[in-house]
N, C-alpha and C positions, 0 to 999 in steps of 0.2 A: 239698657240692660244687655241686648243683643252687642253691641257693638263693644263690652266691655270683656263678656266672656269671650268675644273672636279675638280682641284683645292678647287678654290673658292666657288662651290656646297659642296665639299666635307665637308670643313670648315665652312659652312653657314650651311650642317645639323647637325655637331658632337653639335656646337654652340646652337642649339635648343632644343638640346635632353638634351645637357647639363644643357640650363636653364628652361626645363620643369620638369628635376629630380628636379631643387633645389627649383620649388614653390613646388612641389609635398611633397618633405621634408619639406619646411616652413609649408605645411597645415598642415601637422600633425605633428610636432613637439611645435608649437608656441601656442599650447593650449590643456592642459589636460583634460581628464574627468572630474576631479574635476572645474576644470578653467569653464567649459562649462556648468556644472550642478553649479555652482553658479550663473553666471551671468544670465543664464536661469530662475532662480530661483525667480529674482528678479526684473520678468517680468512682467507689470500688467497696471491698470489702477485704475482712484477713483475721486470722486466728493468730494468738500469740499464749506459747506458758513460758514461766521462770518462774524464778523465788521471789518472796516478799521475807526479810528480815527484820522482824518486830523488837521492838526494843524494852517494851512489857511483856515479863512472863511471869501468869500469876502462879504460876508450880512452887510449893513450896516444899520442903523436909524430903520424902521421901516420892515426891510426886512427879511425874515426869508428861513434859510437853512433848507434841509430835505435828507440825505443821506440813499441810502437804503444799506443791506448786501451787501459783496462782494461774487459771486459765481466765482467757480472756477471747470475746469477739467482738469486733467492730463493722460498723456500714457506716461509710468515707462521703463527704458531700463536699464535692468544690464550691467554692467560695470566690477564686479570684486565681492567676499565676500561684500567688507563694501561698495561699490560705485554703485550709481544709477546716471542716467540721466533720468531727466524730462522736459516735455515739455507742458507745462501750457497754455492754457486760458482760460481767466476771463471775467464777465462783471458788473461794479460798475454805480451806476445812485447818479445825485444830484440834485434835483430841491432847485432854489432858488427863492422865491416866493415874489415880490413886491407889496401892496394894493396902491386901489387908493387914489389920491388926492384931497379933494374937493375945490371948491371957484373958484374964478376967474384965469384961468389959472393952472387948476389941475392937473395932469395925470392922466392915467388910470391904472388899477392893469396891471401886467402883470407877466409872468411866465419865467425864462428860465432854460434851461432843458437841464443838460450834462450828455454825457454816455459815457466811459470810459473800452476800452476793451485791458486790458494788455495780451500780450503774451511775456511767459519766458522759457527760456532754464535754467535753475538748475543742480548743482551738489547735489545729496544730500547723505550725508554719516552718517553710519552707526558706529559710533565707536569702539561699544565695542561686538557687535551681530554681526550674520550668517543668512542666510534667513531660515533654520532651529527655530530660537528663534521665540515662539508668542507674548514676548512683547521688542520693539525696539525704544532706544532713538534715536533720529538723530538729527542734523543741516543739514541748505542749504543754498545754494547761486546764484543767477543767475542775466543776464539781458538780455535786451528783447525790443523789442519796443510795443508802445500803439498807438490804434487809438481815436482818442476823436473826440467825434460828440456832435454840441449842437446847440439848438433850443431857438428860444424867438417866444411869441405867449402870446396871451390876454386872452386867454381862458385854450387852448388844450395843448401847448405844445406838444413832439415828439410825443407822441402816444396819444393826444388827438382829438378833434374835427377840429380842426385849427392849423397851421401851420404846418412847417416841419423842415429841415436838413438845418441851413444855413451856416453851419459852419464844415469843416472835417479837423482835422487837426491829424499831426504822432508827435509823441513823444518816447524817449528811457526811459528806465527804469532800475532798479535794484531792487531785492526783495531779504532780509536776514531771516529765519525762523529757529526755536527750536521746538522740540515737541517729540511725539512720536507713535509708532502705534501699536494697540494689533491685533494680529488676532482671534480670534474665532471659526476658522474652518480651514479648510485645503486654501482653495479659498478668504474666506473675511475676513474683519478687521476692526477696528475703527480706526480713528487717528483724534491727536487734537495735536493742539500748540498753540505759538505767530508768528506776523511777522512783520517785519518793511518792507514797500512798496516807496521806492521814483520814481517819474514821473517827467520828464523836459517837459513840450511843449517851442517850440522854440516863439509861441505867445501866444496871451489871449483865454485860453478856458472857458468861461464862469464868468470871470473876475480874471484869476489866469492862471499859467502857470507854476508853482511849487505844485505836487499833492504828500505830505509825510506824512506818520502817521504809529500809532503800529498799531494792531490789534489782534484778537485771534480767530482762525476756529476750525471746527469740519467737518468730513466726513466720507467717506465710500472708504473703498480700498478692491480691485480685483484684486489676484493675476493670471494671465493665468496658464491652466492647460494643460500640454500636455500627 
């Protein structure tokens, strides 16, 4: 019995030692200087607005839409030379605004008021540049879900005098973008593009439940410095 458990110990530490050499190898064999000092490199963060132009607008008769910018931030994670991972969110507002109706049996104006906060995970690649280059075409790609919140109110709407939140619904998303980013210093950069944005909500947010259109940003990008 003695001689089975020295055994079986003995065999249980050759075993350990053996698979603590082979991460010990994995760590340092499965990623170069080079490999480490790119994806390092292409570390960062950055704020971006423009427009999103949607292609549903439920305003009808005498009712009128008001879309503001879309803002957006992101934190950048290299990935390799030309691949980054990004991790996006956004907040987009749409008031659609109803007057009232006079005579017998009129309505009264009213307001309602959606806001729309996507968040995306993106690949975004680098084609033909190194994190070394100051000016960098790319494409991206990601998806993501969104929360959409919306409000009906006579007056105030979401952030008015009157009313509130009656409405919280989750939606998924996909967002496709081109552009490019110059940098101007060691740390910061400019970048601008186009993007196509599609939104599913599973019900009516605000009288729609399909939220797609192009659009075009501008921002500001922060590379970390170590």
């Amino acid at each position: 019995m003695f001689r089975r458990i020295a055994a079986a110990g003995l065999a249980g530490f050759m075993f350990s030692v053996h698979a603590d050499a082979q991460v010990t190898t994995s760590r340092t064999t499965t990623e170069s200087k080079a490999e480490a000092d790119a994806r390092m490199a292409r570390r960062g963060a950055g704020v971006t607005v423009g427009l999103w132009s949607l292609v549903d607008d439920p305003a009808t008769g005498s009712s009128t839409t008001t879309d503001s910018p879309i803002a957006e931030g992101y934190f950048r994670k290299g990935l390799d030379r030309h691949l980054a991972l990004e991790t996006t969110a956004g907040v987009w507002r749409r008031v659609i605004e109803k007057p009232a109706t006079g005579g017998l049996g009129g309505t009264p104006a009213g307001k309602t008021t959606a806001i729309l906060i996507p968040q995306m995970t993106s690949i975004k690649l680098y084609p033909f540049t190194g994190p070394t280059n100051t000016f960098e075409p790319f494409i991206s790609a990601g998806l993501g879900i969104t929360l959409g919140l919306q409000s009906e109110s006579g007056s105030g709407g979401l952030f008015g005098s009157s009313g509130g939140v009656s409405n919280l619904l989750p939606a998924v998303g996909a967002s496709f973008a081109t552009g490019f980013e110059w940098r101007f210093s060691q740390a910061f950069g400019l970048a601008a593009g186009g993007h196509y944005t599609y939104i599913q909500f599973f019900e009516d947010l605000a009288g729609e439940r399909l939220y797609r259109g192009t659009g075009a940003r501008v921002g500001m990008t922060y590379r970390f410095q170590y």
